[in-house]
DRENDO-1510 file (C-alpha; in Angstrom, 1 decimal, always signed):
<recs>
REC; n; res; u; v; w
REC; 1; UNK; +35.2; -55.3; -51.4 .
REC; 2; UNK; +31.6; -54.5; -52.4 .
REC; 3; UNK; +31.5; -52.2; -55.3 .
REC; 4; UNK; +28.5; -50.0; -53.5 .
REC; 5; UNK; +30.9; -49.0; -50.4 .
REC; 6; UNK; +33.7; -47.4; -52.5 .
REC; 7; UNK; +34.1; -44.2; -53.2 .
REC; 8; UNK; +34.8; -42.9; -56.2 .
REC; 9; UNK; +36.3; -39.7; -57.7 .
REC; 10; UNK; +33.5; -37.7; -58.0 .
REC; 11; UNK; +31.9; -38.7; -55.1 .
REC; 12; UNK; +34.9; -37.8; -53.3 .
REC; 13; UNK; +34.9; -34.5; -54.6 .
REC; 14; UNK; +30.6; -33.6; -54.7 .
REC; 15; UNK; +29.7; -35.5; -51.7 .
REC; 16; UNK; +32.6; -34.9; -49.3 .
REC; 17; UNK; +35.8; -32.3; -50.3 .
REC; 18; UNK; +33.3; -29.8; -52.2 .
REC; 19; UNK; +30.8; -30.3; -49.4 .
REC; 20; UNK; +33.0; -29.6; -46.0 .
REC; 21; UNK; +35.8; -28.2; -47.1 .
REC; 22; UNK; +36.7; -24.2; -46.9 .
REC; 23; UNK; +38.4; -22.2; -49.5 .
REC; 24; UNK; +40.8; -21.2; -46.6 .
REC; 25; UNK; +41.5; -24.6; -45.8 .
REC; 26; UNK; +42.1; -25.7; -49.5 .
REC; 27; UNK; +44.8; -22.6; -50.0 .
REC; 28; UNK; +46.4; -23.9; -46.6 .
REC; 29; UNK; +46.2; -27.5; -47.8 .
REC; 30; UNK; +48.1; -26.7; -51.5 .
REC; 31; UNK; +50.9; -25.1; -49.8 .
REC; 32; UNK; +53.4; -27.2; -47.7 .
REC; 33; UNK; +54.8; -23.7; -46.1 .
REC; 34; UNK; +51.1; -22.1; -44.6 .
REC; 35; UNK; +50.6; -26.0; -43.8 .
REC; 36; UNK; +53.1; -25.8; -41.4 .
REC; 37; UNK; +53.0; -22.8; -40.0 .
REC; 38; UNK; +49.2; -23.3; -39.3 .
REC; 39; UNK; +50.5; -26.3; -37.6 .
REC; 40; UNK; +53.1; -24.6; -35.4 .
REC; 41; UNK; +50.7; -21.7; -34.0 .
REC; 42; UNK; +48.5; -24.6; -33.1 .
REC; 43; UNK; +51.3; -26.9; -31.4 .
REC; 44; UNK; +50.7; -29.5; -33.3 .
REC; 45; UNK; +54.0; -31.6; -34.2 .
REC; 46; UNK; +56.1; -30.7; -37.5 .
REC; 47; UNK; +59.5; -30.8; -39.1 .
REC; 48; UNK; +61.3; -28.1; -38.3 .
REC; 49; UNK; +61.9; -25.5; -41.3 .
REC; 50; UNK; +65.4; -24.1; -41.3 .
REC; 51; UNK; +65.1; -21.6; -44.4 .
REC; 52; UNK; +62.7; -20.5; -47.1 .
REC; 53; UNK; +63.8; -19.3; -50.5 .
REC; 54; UNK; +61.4; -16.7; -52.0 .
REC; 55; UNK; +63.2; -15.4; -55.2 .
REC; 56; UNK; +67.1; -16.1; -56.7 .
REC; 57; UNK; +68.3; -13.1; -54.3 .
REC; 58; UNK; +67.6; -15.7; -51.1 .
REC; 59; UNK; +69.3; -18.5; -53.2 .
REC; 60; UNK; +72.4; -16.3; -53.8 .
REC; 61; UNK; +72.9; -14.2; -50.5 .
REC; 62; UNK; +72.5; -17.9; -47.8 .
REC; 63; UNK; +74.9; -19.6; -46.8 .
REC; 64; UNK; +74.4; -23.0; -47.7 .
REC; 65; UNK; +77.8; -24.6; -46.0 .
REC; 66; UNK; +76.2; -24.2; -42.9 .
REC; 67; UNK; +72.8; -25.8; -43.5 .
REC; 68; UNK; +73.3; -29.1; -41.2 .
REC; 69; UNK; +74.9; -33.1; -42.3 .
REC; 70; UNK; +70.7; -33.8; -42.8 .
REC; 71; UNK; +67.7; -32.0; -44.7 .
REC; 72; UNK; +65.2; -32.0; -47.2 .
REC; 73; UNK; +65.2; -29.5; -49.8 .
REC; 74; UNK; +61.3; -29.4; -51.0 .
REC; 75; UNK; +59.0; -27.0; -53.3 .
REC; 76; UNK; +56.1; -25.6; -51.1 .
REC; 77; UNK; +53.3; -26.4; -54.1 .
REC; 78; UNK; +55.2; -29.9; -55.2 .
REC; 79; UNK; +52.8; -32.5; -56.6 .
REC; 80; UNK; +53.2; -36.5; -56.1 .
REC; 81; UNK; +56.7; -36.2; -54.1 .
REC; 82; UNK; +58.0; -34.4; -57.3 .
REC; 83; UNK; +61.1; -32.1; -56.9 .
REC; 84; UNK; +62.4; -33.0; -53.4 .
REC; 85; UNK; +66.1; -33.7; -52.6 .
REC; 86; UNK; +66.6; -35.5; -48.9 .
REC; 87; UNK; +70.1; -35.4; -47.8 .
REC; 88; UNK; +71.1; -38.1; -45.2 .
REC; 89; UNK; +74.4; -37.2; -44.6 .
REC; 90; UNK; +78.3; -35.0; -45.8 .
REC; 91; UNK; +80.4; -36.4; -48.5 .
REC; 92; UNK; +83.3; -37.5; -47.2 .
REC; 93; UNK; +85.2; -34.9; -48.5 .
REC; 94; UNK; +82.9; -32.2; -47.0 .
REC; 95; UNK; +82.1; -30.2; -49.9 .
REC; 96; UNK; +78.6; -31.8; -50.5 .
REC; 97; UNK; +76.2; -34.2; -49.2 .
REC; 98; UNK; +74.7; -37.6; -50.1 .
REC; 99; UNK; +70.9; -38.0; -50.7 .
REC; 100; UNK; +69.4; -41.3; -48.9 .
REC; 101; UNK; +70.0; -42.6; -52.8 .
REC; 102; UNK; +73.6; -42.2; -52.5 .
REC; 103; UNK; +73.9; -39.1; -54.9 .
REC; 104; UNK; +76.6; -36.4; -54.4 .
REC; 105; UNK; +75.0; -32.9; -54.3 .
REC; 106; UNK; +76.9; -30.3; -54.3 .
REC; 107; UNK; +76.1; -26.4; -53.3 .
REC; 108; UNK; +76.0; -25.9; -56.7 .
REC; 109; UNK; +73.2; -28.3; -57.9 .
REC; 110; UNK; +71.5; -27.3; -54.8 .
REC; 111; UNK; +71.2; -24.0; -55.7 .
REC; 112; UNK; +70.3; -24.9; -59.5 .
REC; 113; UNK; +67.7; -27.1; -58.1 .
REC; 114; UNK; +66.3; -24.6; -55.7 .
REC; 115; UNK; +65.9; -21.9; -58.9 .
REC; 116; UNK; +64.0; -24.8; -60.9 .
REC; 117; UNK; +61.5; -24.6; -58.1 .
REC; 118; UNK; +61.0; -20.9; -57.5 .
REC; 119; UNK; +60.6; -21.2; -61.3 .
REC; 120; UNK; +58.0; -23.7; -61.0 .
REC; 121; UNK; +59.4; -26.5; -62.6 .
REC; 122; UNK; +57.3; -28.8; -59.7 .
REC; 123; UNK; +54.3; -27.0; -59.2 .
REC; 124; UNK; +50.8; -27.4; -60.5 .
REC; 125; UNK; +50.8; -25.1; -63.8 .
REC; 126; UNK; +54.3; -24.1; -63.4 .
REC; 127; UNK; +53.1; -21.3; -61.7 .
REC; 128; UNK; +56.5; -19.1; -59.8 .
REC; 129; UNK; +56.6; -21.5; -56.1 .
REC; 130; UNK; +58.9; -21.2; -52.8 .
REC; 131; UNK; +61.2; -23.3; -51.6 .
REC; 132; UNK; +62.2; -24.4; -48.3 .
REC; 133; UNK; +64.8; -26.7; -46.3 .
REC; 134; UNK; +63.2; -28.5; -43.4 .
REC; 135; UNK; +64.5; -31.3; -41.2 .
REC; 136; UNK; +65.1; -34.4; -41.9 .
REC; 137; UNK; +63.2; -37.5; -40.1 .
REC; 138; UNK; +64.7; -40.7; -40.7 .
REC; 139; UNK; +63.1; -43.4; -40.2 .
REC; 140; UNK; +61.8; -45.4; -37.2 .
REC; 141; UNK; +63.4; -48.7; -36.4 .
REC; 142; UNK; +60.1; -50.2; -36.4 .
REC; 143; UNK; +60.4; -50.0; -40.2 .
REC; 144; UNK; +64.0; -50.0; -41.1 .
REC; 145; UNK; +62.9; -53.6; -42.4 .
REC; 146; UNK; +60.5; -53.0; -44.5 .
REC; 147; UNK; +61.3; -49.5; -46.2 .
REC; 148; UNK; +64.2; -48.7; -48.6 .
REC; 149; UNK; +66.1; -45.6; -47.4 .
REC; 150; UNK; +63.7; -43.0; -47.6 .
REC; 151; UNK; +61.3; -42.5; -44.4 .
REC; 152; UNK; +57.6; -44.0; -44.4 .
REC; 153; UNK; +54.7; -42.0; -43.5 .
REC; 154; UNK; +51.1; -43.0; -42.4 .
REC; 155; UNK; +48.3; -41.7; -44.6 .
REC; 156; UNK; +45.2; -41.3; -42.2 .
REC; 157; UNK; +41.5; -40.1; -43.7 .
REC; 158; UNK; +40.0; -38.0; -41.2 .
REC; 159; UNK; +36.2; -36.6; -41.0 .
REC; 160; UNK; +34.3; -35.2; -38.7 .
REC; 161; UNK; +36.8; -35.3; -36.2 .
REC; 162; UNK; +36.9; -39.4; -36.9 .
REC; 163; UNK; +39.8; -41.2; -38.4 .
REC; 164; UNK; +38.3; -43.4; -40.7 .
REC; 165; UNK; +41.2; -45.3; -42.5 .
REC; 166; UNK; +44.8; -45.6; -42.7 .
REC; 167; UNK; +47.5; -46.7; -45.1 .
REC; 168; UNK; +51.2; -46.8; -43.9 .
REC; 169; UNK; +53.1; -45.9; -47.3 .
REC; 170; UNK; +56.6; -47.8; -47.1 .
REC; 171; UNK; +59.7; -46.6; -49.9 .
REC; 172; UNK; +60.9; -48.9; -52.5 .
REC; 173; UNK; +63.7; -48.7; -54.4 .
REC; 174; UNK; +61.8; -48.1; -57.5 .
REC; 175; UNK; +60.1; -45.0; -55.7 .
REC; 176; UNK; +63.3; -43.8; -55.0 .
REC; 177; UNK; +62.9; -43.7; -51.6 .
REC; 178; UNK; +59.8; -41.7; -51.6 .
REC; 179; UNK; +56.7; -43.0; -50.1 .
REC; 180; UNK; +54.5; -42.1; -53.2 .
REC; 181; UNK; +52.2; -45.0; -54.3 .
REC; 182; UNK; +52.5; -43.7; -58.4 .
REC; 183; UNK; +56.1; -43.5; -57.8 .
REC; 184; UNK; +56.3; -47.3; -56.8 .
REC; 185; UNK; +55.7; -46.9; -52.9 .
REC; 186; UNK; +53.9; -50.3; -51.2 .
REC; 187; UNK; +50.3; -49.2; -49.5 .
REC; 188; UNK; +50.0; -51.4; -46.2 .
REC; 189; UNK; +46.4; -51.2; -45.1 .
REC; 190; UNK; +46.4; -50.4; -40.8 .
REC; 191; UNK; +44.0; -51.8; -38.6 .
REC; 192; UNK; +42.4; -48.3; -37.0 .
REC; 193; UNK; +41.5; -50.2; -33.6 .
REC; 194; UNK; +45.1; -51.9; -33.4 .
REC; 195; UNK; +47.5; -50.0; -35.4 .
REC; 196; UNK; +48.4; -53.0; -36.8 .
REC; 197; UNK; +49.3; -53.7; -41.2 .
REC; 198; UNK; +46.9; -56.0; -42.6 .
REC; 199; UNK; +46.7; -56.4; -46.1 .
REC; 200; UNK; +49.0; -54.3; -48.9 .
REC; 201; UNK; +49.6; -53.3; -52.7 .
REC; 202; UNK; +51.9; -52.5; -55.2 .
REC; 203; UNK; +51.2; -50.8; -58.2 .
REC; 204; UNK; +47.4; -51.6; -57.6 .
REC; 205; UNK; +47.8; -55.2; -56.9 .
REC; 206; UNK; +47.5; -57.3; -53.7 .
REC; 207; UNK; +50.6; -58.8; -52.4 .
REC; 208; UNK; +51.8; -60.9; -49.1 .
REC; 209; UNK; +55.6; -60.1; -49.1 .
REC; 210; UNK; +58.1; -57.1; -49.9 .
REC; 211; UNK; +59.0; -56.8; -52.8 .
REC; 212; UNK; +62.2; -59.7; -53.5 .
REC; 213; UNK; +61.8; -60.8; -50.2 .
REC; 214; UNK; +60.1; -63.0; -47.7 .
REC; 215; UNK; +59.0; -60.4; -45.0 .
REC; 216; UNK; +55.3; -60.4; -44.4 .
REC; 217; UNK; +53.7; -57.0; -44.6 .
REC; 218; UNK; +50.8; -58.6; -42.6 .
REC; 219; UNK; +51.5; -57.9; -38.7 .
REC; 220; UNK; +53.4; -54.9; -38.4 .
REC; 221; UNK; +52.9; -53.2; -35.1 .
REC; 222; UNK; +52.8; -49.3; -35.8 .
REC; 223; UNK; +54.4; -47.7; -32.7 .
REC; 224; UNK; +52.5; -45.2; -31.0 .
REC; 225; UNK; +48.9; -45.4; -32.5 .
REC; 226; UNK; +46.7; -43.6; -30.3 .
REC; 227; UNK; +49.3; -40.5; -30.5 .
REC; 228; UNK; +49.2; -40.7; -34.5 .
REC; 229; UNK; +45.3; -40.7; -34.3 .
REC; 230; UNK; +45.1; -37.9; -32.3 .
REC; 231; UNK; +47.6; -36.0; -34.1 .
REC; 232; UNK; +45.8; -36.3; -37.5 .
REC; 233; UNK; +42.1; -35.3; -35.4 .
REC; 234; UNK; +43.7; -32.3; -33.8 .
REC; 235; UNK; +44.8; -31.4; -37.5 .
REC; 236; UNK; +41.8; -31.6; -39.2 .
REC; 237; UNK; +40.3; -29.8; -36.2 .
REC; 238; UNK; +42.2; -26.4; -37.2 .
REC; 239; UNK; +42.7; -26.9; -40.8 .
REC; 240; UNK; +39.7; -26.1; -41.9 .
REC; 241; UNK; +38.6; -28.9; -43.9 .
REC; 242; UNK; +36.1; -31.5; -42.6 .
REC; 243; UNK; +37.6; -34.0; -44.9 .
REC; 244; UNK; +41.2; -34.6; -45.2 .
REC; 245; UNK; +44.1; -36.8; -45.6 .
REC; 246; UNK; +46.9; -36.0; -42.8 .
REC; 247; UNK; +50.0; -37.7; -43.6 .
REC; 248; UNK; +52.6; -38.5; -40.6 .
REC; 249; UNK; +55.9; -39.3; -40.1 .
REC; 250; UNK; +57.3; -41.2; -36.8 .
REC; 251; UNK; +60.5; -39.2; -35.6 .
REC; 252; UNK; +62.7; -41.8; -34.5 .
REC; 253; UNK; +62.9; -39.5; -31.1 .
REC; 254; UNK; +60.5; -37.2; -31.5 .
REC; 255; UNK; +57.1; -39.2; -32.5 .
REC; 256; UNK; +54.7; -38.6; -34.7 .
REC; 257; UNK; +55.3; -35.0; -36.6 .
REC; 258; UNK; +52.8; -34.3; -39.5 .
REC; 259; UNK; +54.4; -34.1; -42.5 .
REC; 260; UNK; +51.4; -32.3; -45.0 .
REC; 261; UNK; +47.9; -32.5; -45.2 .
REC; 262; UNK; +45.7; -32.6; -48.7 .
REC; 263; UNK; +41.9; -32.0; -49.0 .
REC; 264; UNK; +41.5; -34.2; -51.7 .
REC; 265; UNK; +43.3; -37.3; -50.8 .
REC; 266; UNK; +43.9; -40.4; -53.5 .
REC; 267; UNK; +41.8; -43.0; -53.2 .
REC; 268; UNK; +44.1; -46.1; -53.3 .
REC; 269; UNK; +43.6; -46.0; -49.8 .
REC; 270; UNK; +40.7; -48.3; -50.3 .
REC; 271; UNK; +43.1; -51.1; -52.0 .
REC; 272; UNK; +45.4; -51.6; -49.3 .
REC; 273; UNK; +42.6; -52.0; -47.1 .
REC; 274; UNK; +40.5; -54.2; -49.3 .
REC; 275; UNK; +37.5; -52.1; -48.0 .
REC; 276; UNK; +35.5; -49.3; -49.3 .
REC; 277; UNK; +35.3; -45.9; -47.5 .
REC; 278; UNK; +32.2; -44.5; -48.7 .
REC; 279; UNK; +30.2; -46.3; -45.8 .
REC; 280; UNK; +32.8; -45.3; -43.1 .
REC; 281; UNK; +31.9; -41.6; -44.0 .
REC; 282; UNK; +28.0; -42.1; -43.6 .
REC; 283; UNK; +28.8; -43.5; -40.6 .
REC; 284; UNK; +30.2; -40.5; -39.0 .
REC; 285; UNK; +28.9; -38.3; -41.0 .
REC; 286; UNK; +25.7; -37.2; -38.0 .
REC; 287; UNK; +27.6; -38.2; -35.2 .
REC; 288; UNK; +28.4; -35.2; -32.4 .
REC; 289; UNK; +31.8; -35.5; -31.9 .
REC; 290; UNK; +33.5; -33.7; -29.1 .
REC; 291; UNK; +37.2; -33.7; -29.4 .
REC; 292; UNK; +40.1; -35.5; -30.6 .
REC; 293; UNK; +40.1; -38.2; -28.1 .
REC; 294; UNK; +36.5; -38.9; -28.7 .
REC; 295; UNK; +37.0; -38.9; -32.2 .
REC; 296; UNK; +40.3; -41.7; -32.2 .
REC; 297; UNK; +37.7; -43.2; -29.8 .
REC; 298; UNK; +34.9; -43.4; -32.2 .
REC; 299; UNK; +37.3; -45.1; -34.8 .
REC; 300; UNK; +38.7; -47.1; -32.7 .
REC; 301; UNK; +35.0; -48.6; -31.6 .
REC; 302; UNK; +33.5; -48.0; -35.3 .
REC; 303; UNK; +36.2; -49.6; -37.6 .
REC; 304; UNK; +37.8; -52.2; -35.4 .
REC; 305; UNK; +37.2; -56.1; -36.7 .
REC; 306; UNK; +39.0; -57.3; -39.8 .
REC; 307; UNK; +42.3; -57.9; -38.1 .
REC; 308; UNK; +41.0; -59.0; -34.8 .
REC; 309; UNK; +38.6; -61.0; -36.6 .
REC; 310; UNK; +41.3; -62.9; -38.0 .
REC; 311; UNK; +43.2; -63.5; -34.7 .
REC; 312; UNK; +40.0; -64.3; -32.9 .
REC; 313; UNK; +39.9; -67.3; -36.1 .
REC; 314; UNK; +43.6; -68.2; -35.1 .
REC; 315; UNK; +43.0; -68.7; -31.8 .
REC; 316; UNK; +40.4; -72.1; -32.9 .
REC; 317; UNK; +36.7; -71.9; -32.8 .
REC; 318; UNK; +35.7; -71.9; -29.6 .
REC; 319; UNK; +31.5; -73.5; -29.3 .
REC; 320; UNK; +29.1; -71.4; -26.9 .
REC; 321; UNK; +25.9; -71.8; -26.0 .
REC; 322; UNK; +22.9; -69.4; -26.4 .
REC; 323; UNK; +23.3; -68.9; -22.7 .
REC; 324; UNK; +26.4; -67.8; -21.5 .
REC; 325; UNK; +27.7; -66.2; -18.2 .
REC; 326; UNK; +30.2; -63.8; -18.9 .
REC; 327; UNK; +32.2; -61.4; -16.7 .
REC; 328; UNK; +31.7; -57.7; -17.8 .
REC; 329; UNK; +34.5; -54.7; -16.8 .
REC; 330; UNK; +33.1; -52.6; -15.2 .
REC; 331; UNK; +34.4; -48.5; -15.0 .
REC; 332; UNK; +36.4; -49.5; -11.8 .
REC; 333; UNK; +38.0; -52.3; -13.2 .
REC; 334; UNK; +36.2; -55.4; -11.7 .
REC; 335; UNK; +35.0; -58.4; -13.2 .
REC; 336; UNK; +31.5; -58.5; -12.8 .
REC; 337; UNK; +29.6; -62.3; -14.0 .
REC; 338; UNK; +26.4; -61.3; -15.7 .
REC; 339; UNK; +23.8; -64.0; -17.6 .
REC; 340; UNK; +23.4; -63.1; -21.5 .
REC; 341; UNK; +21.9; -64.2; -24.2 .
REC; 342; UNK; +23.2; -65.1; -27.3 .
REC; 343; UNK; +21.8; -63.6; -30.0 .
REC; 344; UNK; +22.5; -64.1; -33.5 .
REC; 345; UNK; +19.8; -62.3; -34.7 .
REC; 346; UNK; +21.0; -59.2; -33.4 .
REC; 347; UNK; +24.1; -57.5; -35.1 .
REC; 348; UNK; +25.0; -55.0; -32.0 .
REC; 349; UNK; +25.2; -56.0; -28.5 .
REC; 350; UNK; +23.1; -54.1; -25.9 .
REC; 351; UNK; +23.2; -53.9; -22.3 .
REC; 352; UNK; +20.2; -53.0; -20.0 .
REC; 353; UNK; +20.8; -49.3; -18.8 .
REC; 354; UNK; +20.4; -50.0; -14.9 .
REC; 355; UNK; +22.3; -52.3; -15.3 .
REC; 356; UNK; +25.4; -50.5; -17.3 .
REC; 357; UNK; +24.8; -47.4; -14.8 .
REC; 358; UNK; +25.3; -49.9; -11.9 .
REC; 359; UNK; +28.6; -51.2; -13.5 .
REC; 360; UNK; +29.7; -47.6; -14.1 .
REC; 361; UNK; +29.3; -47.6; -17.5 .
REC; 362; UNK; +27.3; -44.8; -18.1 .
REC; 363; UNK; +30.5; -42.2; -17.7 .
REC; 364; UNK; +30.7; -39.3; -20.1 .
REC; 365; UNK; +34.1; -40.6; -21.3 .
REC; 366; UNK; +32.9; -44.0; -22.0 .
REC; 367; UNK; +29.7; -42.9; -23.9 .
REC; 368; UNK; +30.3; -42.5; -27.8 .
REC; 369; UNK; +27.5; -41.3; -29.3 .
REC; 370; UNK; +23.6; -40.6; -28.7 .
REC; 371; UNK; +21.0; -40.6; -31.2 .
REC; 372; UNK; +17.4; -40.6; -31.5 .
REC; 373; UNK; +15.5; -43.2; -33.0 .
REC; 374; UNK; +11.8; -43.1; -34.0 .
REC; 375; UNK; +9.9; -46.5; -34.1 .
REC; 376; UNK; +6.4; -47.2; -33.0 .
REC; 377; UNK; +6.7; -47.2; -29.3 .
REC; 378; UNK; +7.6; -43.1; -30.0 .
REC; 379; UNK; +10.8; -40.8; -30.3 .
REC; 380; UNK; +13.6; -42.8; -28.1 .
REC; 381; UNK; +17.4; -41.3; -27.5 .
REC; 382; UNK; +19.6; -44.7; -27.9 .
REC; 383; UNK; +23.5; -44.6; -26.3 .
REC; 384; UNK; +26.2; -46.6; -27.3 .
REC; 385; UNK; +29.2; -47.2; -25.1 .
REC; 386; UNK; +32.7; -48.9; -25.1 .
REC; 387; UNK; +31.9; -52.2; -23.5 .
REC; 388; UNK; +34.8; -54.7; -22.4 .
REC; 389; UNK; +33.8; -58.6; -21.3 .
REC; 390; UNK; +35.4; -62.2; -21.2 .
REC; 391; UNK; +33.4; -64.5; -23.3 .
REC; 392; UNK; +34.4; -68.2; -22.9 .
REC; 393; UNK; +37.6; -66.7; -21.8 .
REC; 394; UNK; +38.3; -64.7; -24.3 .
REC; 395; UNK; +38.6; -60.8; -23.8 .
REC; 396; UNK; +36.3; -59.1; -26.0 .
REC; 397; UNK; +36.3; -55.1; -26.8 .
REC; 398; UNK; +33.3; -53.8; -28.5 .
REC; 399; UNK; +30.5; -51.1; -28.5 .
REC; 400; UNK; +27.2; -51.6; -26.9 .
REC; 401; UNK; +23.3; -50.0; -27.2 .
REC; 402; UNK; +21.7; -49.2; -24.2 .
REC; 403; UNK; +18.7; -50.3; -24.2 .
REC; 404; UNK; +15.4; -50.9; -21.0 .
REC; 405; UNK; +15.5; -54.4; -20.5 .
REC; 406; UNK; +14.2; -54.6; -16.9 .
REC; 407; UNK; +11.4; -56.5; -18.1 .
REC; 408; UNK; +13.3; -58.8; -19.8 .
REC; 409; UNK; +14.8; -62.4; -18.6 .
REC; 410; UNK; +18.5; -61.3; -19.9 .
REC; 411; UNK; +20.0; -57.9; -19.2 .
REC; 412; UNK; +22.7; -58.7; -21.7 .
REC; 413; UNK; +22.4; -59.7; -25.3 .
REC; 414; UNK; +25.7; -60.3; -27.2 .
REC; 415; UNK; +25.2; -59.5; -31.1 .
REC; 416; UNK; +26.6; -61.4; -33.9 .
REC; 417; UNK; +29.2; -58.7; -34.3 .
REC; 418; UNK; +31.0; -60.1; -31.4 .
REC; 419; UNK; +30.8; -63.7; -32.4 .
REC; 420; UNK; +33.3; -64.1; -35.0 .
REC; 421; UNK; +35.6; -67.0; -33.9 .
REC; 422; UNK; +32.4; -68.7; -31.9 .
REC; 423; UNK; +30.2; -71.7; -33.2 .
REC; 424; UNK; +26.7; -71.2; -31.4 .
REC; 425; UNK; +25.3; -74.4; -30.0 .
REC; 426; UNK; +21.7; -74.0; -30.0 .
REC; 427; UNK; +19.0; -76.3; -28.2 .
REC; 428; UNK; +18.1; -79.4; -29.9 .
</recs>
């Protein structure tokens, strides 16, 4: 991880929070309670909040028998995962529950607990908070092997409409079932194309397994992907900061609900992915976005590789030449054999433009971004689209300029970025 592409604290907070963030959306960010409700009058997926304490009155006067066999008692201002009780089920004498760490609460040290937070005992400054019951998730099966009780949640960094990284945050038995990293939580680095785990940590340090066990954290397929992109876009779309961290849980029959968002997101982020963000921002930073598909899109296209670089390398090297015919999808579907040249030179592939508006390429959909590029030939505007083709038999997904290359012998060149996996036989 090159020590130029990470951000850093200040950076973070000059460059990026301070920059795009408004006041409103901070004060909706720091409390759990407007979060949600935000996200409710925008239909956007959220736990359901069955009561909100606002002084001792509320505490005294509800009925807490009847609250239901599963909840979460949290503080609306908590910091770090501080101050929450989850409940996973009743006693089995009914008069009390038993937190997903096997704890007897009673009404009793419910309601004591709730006065510690309307007290402020959780909240940044001990200022006077709320409290409120909300539903409890669970967690998915997809991860009942890899997280300790308490339910995981998927950390995603969105800006300008883009998700640019991910962490799925899996509970330990030293964090208590939380999935707070400072608390002892592992950080699993995700794939953004694939929605697949890659690399993780624990307390700051890289490691293959779960913790006392021999279960890769590698490979773990995160259910629904495309949904939990689109869910954390949408979010940052009405909450008022450009740059955010959205953090989602995966209902076991529900889907993904967002859980809380935070304008100034940690950075350990970076760790579990083994890559900096800083670079992933600049990236986006211009780019005209124009909704939330477009935006999972562009991450998709923009931040695929390191994981499907690595498969590409299982599958065995496969040796090309630096003529190749290869069969292009086009938008209907077909296979369609075209000449290119192989190009190591070039980092990006490009396709000539009659060529990708004969192949039906040229779609508004499959377009992801525009930009104008001045060189010596005069102002140009340069588009770059999804572009799908078999290579040697192997199915490659990537993004493409397009570029006039009528004049040109090949109306295809394929970029280095696509050649990971491929030794290039050149002419002797």
């Amino acid at each position: 991880m090159k020590i130029s592409s990470i951000l850093g604290l200040n950076a973070r907070t000059q460059l990026f929070a301070y920059k795009y963030n408004t006041s409103r959306g901070k004060k909706v960010a720091d409390s759990k309670l407007q979060t949600a409700r935000l996200l409710r009058r925008s239909e956007i997926p959220t736990p359901e909040i069955y009561k909100k304490f606002k002084n001792s009155k509320d505490v005294t006067e509800f009925k807490w028998e009847g609250l239901p066999d599963r909840f979460a008692l949290k503080p609306s201002r908590g910091l770090g995962g501080e101050g929450i009780i989850v409940v996973k089920k009743r006693s089995a004498d009914r008069f009390g529950w038993l937190t997903t760490q096997k704890e007897k609460v009673t009404v009793g040290d419910l309601k004591l607990h709730t006065i510690d937070i309307l007290e402020g005992a959780y909240s940044m400054g001990n200022e006077p908070d709320v409290a409120f019951v909300q539903e409890y998730v669970g967690r998915h099966k997809t991860f009942r092997k890899w997280a300790y009780r308490g339910t995981p949640d998927i950390r995603i960094i969105v800006f300008n409409k883009v998700p640019i990284m991910a962490m799925l945050r899996l509970p330990t038995k030293e964090s208590g079932g939380r999935a707070n990293l400072h608390q002892g939580a592992l950080g699993v680095g995700v794939d953004i194309a694939t929605g697949i785990t890659t690399k993780a940590i624990w307390h700051g340090e890289q490691i293959v397994f779960k913790p006392g066990t021999e279960r890769k954290l590698r490979g773990i397929k995160i259910p629904d992907w495309t949904s939990i992109l689109t869910t954390a876009v949408r979010t940052q779309m009405v909450s008022g900061l450009g740059y955010l961290g959205v953090d989602i849980v995966l209902h076991p029959d529900k889907g993904p609900m967002v859980l809380e968002i935070n304008a100034q997101p940690g950075l350990q982020i970076q760790l579990a992915n083994m890559e900096g963000i800083k670079k992933r921002l600049e990236r986006v930073e211009d780019l005209e976005v124009r909704d939330a598909e477009h935006g999972v899109m562009l991450g998709k296209a923009l931040f695929a590789g390191r994981f499907v670089d690595r498969v590409r390398m299982e599958e065995g090297v496969k040796t090309i030449q630096t003529s190749e015919v290869v069969k292009v999808v086009s938008g209907s579907g077909d296979k369609i054999e075209v000449i290119a040249k192989v190009d190591t030179g070039a980092w990006r592939t490009s396709i000539d433009k009659t060529l990708a508006r004969e192949l039906g390429l040229l779609i508004k959909g499959n377009i992801l971004w525009s930009k104008t590029v001045k060189s010596t030939m005069g102002s140009e505007k340069r588009r770059v689209i999804n572009l799908k083709y078999y290579l040697a038999g192997r199915k490659i997904n990537t993004i493409a300029s397009i570029a006039d290359r009528s004049k040109l012998k090949r109306l295809l060149i394929i970029g280095r970025r696509d050649l990971v996996g491929f030794l290039v036989k050149t002419e002797e």
